[in-house]
NUGU-665571 format. One record per residue (C-alpha): residue number from 1; residue in three letters; x, y, z. Coordinates in steps of 0.5 Angstrom, whole numbers. Example, Ala and Ser with C-alpha at 12.3 -4.5 7.8 and 13.67 -1.06 7.14 Angstrom:
! NUGU-665571
R,1,ALA,25,-9,16 $
R,2,SER,27,-2,14 $
***
This chain:
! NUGU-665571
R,1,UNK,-5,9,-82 $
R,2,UNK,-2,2,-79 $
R,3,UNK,1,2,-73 $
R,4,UNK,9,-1,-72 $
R,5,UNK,5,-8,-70 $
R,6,UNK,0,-8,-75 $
R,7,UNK,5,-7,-80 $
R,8,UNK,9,-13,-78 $
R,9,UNK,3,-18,-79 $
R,10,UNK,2,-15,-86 $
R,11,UNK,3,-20,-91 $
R,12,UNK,9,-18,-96 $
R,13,UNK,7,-21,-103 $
R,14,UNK,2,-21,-106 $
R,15,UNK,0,-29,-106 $
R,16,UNK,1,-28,-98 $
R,17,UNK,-5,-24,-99 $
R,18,UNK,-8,-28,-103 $
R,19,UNK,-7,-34,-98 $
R,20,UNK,-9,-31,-92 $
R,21,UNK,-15,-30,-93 $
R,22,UNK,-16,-34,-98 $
R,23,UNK,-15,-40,-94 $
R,24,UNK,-21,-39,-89 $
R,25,UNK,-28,-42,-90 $
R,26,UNK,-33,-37,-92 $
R,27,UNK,-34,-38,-84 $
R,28,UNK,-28,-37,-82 $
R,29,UNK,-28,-30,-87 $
R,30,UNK,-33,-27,-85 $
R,31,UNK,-32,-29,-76 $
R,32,UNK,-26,-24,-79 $
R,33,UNK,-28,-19,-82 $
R,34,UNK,-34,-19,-77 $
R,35,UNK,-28,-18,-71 $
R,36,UNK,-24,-12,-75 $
R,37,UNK,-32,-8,-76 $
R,38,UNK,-32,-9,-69 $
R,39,UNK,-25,-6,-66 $
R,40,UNK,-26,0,-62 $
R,41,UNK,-18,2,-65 $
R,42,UNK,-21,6,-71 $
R,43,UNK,-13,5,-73 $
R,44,UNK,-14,-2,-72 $
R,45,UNK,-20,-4,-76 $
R,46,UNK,-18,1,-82 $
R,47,UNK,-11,-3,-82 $
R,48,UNK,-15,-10,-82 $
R,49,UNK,-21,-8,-87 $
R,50,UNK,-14,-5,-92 $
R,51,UNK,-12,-11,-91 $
R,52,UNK,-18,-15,-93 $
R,53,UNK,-19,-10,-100 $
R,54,UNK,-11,-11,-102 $
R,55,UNK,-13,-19,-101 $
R,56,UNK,-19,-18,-106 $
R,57,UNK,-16,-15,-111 $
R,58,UNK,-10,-19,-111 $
R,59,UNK,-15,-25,-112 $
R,60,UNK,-22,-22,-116 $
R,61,UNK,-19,-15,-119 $
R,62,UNK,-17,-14,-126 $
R,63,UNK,-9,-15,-126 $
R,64,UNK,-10,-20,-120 $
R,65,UNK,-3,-21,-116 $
R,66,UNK,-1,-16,-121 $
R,67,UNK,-5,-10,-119 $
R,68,UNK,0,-4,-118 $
R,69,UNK,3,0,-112 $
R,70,UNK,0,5,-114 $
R,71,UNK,-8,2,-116 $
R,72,UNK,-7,-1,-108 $
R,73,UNK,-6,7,-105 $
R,74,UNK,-11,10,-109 $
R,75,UNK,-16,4,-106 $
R,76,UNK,-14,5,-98 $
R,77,UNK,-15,12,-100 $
R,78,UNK,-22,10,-102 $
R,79,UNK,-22,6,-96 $
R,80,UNK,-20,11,-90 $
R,81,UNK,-26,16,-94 $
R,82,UNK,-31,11,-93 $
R,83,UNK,-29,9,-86 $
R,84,UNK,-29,17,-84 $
R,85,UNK,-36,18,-87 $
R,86,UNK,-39,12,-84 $
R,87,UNK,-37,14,-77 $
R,88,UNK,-39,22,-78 $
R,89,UNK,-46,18,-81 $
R,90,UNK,-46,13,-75 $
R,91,UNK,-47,7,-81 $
R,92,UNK,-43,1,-82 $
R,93,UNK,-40,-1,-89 $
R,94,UNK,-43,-7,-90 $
R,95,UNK,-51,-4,-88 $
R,96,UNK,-50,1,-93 $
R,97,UNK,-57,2,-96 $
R,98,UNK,-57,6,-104 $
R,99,UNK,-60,12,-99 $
R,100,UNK,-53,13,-96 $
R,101,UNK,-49,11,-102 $
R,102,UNK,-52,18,-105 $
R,103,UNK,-51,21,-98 $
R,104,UNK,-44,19,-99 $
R,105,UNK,-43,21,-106 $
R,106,UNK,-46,28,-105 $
R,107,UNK,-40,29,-99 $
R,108,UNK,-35,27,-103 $
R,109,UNK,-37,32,-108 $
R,110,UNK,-38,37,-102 $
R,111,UNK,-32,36,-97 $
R,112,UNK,-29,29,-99 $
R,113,UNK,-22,31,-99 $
R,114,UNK,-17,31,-93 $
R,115,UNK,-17,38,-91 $
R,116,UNK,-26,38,-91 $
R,117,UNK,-26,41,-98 $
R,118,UNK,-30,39,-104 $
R,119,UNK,-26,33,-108 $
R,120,UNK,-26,33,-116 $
R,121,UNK,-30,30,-121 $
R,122,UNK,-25,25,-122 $
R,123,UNK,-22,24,-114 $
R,124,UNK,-30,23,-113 $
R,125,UNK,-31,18,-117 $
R,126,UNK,-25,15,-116 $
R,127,UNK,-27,14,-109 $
R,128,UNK,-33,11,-111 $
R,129,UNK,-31,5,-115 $
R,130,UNK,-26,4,-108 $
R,131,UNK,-31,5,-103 $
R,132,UNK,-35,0,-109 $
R,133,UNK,-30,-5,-108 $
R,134,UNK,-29,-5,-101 $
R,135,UNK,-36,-7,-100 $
R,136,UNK,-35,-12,-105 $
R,137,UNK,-30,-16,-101 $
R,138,UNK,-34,-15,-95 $
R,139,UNK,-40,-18,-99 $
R,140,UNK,-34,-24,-100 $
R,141,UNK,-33,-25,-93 $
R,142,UNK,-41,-26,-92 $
R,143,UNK,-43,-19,-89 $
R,144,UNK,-48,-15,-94 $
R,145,UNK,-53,-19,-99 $
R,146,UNK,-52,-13,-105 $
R,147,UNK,-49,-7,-108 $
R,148,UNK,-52,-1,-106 $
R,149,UNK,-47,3,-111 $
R,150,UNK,-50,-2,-117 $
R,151,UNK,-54,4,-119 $
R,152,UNK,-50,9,-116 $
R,153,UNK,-48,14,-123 $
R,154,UNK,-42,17,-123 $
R,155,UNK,-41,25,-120 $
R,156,UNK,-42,29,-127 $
R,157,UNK,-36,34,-130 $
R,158,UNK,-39,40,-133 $
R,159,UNK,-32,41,-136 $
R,160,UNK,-31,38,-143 $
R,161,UNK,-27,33,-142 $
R,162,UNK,-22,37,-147 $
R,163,UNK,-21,42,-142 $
R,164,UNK,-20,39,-136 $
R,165,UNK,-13,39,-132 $
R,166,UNK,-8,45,-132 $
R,167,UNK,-2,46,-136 $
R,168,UNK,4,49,-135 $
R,169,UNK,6,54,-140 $
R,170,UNK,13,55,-144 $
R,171,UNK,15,60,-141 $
R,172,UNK,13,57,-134 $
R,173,UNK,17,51,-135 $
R,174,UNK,23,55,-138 $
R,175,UNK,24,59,-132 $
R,176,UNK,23,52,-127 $
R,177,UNK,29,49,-131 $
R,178,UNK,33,56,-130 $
R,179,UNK,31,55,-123 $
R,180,UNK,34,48,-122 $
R,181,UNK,40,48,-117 $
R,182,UNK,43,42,-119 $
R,183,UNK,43,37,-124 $
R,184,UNK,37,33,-120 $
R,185,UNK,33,37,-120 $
R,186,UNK,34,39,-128 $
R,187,UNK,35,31,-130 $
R,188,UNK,27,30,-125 $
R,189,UNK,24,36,-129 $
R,190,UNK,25,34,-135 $
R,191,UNK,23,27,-135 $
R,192,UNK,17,31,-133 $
R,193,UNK,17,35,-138 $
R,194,UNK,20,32,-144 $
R,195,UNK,18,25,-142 $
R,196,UNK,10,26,-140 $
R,197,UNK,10,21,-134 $
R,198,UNK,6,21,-129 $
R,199,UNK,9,21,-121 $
R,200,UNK,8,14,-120 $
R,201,UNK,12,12,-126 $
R,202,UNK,18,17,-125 $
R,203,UNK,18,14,-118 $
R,204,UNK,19,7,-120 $
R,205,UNK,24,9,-127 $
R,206,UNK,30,5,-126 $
R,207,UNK,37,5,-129 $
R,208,UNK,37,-1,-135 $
R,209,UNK,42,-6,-136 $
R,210,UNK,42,-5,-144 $
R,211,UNK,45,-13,-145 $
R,212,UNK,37,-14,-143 $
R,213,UNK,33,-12,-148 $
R,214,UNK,26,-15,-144 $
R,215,UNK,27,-11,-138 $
R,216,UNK,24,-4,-136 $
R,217,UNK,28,2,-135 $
R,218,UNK,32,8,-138 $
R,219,UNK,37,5,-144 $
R,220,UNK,42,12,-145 $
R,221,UNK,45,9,-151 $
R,222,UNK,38,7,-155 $
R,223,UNK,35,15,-151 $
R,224,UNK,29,10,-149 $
R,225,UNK,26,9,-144 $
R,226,UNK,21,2,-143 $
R,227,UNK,16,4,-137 $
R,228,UNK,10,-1,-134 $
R,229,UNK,5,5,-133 $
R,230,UNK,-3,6,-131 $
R,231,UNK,-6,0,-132 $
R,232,UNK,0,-5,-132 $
R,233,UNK,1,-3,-139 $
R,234,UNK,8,-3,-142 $
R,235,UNK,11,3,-147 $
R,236,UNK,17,5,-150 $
R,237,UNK,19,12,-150 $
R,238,UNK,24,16,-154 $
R,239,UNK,28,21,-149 $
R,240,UNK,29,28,-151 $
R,241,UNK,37,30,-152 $
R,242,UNK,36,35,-147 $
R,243,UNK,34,30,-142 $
R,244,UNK,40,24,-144 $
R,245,UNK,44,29,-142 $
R,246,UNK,41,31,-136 $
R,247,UNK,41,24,-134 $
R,248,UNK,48,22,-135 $
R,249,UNK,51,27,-132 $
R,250,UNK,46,25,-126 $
R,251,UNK,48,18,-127 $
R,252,UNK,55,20,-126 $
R,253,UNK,54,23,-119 $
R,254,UNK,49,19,-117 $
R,255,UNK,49,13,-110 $
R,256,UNK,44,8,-115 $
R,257,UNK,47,8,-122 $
R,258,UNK,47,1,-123 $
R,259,UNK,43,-3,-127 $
R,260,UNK,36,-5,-124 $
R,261,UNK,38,1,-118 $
R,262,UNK,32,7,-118 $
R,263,UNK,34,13,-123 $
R,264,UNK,32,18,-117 $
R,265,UNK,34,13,-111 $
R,266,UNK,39,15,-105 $
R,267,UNK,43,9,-100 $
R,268,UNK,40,11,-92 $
R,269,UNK,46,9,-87 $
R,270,UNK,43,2,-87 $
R,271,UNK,46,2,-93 $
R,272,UNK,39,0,-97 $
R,273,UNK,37,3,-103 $
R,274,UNK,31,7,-104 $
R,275,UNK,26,10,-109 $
R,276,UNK,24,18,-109 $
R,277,UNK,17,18,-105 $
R,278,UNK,11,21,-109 $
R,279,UNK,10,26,-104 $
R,280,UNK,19,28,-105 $
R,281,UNK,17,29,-112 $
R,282,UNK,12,33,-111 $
R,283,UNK,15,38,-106 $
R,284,UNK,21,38,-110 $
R,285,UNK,17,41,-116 $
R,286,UNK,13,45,-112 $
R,287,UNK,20,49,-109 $
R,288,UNK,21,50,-117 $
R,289,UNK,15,52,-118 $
R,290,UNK,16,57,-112 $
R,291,UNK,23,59,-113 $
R,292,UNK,21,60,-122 $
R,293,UNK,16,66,-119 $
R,294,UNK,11,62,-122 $
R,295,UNK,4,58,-120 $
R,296,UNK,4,52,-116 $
R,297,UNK,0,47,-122 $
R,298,UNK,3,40,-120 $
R,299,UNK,7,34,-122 $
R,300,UNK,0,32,-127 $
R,301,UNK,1,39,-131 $
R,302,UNK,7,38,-133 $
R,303,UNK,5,32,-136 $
R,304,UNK,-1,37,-140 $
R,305,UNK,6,41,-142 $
R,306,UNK,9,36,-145 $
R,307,UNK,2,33,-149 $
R,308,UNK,0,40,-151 $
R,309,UNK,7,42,-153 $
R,310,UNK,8,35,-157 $
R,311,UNK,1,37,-160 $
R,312,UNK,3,44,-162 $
R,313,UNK,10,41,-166 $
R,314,UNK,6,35,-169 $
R,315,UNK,-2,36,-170 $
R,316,UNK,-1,28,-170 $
R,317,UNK,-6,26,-163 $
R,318,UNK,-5,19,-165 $
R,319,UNK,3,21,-163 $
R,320,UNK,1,24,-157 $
R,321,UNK,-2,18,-155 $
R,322,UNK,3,14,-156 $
R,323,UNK,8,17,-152 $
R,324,UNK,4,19,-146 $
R,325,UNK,1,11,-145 $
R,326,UNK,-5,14,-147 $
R,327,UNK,-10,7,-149 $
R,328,UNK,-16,12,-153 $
R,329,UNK,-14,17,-158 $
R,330,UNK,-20,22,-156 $
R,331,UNK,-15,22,-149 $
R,332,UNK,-10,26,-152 $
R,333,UNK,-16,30,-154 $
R,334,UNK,-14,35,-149 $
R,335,UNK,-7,38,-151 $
R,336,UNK,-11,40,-157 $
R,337,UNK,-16,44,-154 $
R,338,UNK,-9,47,-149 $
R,339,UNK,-6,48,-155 $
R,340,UNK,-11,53,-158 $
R,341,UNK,-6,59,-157 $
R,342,UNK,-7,57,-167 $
R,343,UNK,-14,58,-165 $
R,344,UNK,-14,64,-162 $
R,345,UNK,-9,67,-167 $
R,346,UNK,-14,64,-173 $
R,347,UNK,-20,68,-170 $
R,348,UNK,-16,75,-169 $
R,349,UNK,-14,74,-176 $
R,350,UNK,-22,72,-179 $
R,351,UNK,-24,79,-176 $
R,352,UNK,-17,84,-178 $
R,353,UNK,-20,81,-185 $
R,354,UNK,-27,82,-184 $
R,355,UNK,-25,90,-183 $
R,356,UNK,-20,90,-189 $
R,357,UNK,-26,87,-193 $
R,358,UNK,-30,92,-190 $
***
C-alpha cells in the first residue's frame, strides 16, 4: 500500500502515466527504476514499481491507456507477490533466473495467497502473467536482458474446466433473497443472480440516461442494461422483471439516482459521490449468505447460479455466453455439467428400467 505522499505523486490518468515514464531516455528510465529497486522503505519501492508496471500497460498492454481498473489491481496484486518472494528469496526482480521463476511458481501453488495458504490454479497464474509482466517493464527501463518466465508452463488444473467454480443452488439463492433486509440488498442480490455480473461490473453499473442510446448503464424502461465487462467488451443484457422492480424501488430511495450516477453509490459528508468497493459487495453478500443459513460460496458463484439456471431453462450455451459476456461458447461449458441434477435424474431412471426389464 502506497503512503499519503506517495499517493500524492501518483499520476491521475492514464496518459500521465504514459508520460512520465515515457518521456525519459532509456538512461533516464533505467536511473529510475534502478533507485526505487534500491529503496530500503519496502512500501515505497512497491509504490514506484506499481507505478512503473501501470505506466507499461498503459503504453505496451493490450488495451493500452483503456486498460481496466480492474485488469490494473489484479497486476499490483501480482506485483506485491513477486516482490514478497523476492525478499523471502533474497533475489531481485530483474536478476531472476528460469531456476527462480519455477521456485516462484511452486510457492504460489504452496503458500502464494495473502494468509500463506495455497493459491488456485487460476490465481497462480494470474499471478505469473503479472509477475511476467513487471519484469517486462523493467526489461523496458534497461534492467534484465531476457524473460525468464518464456518457457515457464502454466500451473495445471486437475479439475476439467467443466467442473470448475462453485454455485450457488436454488434454494440457497431463494433463502439469500428472503434474508434481504432492505430493498438494496434485494435489488444487489439479483443483479447478481439474475443478471451474472462479475463484481467489478456491479461496482462500475450506473443509472443511464435513456435519451443517450450510446452510453453504459441501467435503462428500466427498455429492462437493459449496456455494461463494458472483462476484456473491455461491451454487452447489452435483458434484466429480469424481478430485478426491474428492485431496482426502481432502489432508484426511488437512492442518494445517486441521476444519470451517469452509480446504481449502489452513496453521497459522503463532503458531498462526493461514491461507488460501492468490491470488498462492501462482498461482505454484504457474505452476511446474507451467513443470515440464509447457508455456505459462504462468493460474488462469482452467484454469477455460476445464474449460467447454470439460465442453461437449465434454455439447454442453449450459445445463450448462456451471450448473456454472461463470455467470448468462447465452450466457457459456458460449465453451467452444463453444473446442471447435471437431468443427468442424475437419466441415470436413476436407466437403472429402474434395467430392473423392470430384468
Amino acid at each position: 500500500m502506497t503512503s499519503k505522499a506517495l499517493a500524492q505523486r501518483t499520476p491521475e490518468t492514464a496518459l500521465q502515466y504514459v508520460e512520465d515514464w515515457g518521456q525519459l531516455s532509456p538512461e533516464g528510465r533505467s536511473i529510475r527504476a534502478a533507485k526505487i529497486l534500491q529503496d530500503n522503505d519496502p512500501e515505497a519501492r512497491e509504490a514506484g514499481l506499481a507505478d512503473l508496471l501501470q505506466a507499461y500497460l498503459y503504453k505496451f498492454g493490450r488495451h493500452g491507456t483503456r486498460t481496466s481498473r480492474h485488469s490494473i489491481e489484479a497486476y499490483r496484486r501480482s506485483l506485491s507477490a513477486l516482490l514478497t518472494w523476492c525478499a523471502t528469496s533474497g533475489r531481485q526482480p530483474y536478476k531472476l533466473t528460469t531456476d527462480d521463476t519455477a521456485r516462484f511458481k511452486a510457492w504460489l501453488s504452496e503458500k502464494g495467497s495473502l494468509s500463506g495458504q495455497p493459491l488456485a490454479p487460476a490465481s497462480a497464474n494470474a499471478r505469473l502473467a503479472g509477475a511476467k509482466a513487471m519484469l517486462a517493464a523493467l526489461r523496458w527501463c534497461g534492467l534484465g536482458e531476457r524473460d525468464p518466465f518464456a518457457d515457464l508452463k502454466r500451473v495445471s488444473n486437475p479439475t476439467p474446466p467443466e467442473e470448475q467454480g462453485d454455485s450457488y443452488s436454488r434454494p440457497e439463492a431463494e433463502a439469500m433473497l428472503a434474508a434481504c433486509r432492505t430493498i438494496r440488498e434485494r435489488a444487489l442480490l439479483l443483479v447478481f443472480a439474475d443478471g451474472g455480473l462479475r463484481s467489478a461490473e456491479v461496482a462500475d453499473l450506473v443509472w443511464k440516461d435513456p435519451a443517450d442510446t450510446t452510453r453504459l448503464g441501467v435503462d428500466l424502461g427498455a429492462r437493459s442494461a449496456r455494461i463494458c465487462g472483462k476484456g473491455l467488451k461491451v454487452r447489452t443484457i435483458r434484466l429480469t422483471a424481478r430485478t426491474v422492480e428492485a431496482l426502481t424501488e432502489w432508484r426511488a430511495v437512492s442518494e445517486t439516482a441521476g444519470p451517469g450516477q452509480p446504481v449502489f453509490g452513496r453521497i459522503t459528508k463532503e458531498g462526493r459521490v461514491v461507488k460501492l468497493t468490491r470488498q462492501r459487495l462482498a461482505a454484504i453478500v457474505a452476511r446474507l449468505a451467513k443470515s440464509a443459513g447457508v455456505p459462504r460460496r462468493g460474488l462469482h458463484a452467484l454469477r455460476h447460479f445464474c449460467g447454470t439456471e439460465l442453461y437449465r431453462l434454455t439447454r442453449d450455451l450459445k445463450l448462456v455466453a451471450r448473456h454472461l459476456g463470455h467470448a468462447d461458447v465452450s466457457t459456458a461449458s460449465r453451467y452444463a455439467h453444473l446442471a447435471d441434477t437431468d443427468y442424475e435424474q437419466a441415470i436413476d431412471s436407466l437403472g429402474n428400467r434395467s430392473r423392470a426389464a430384468a
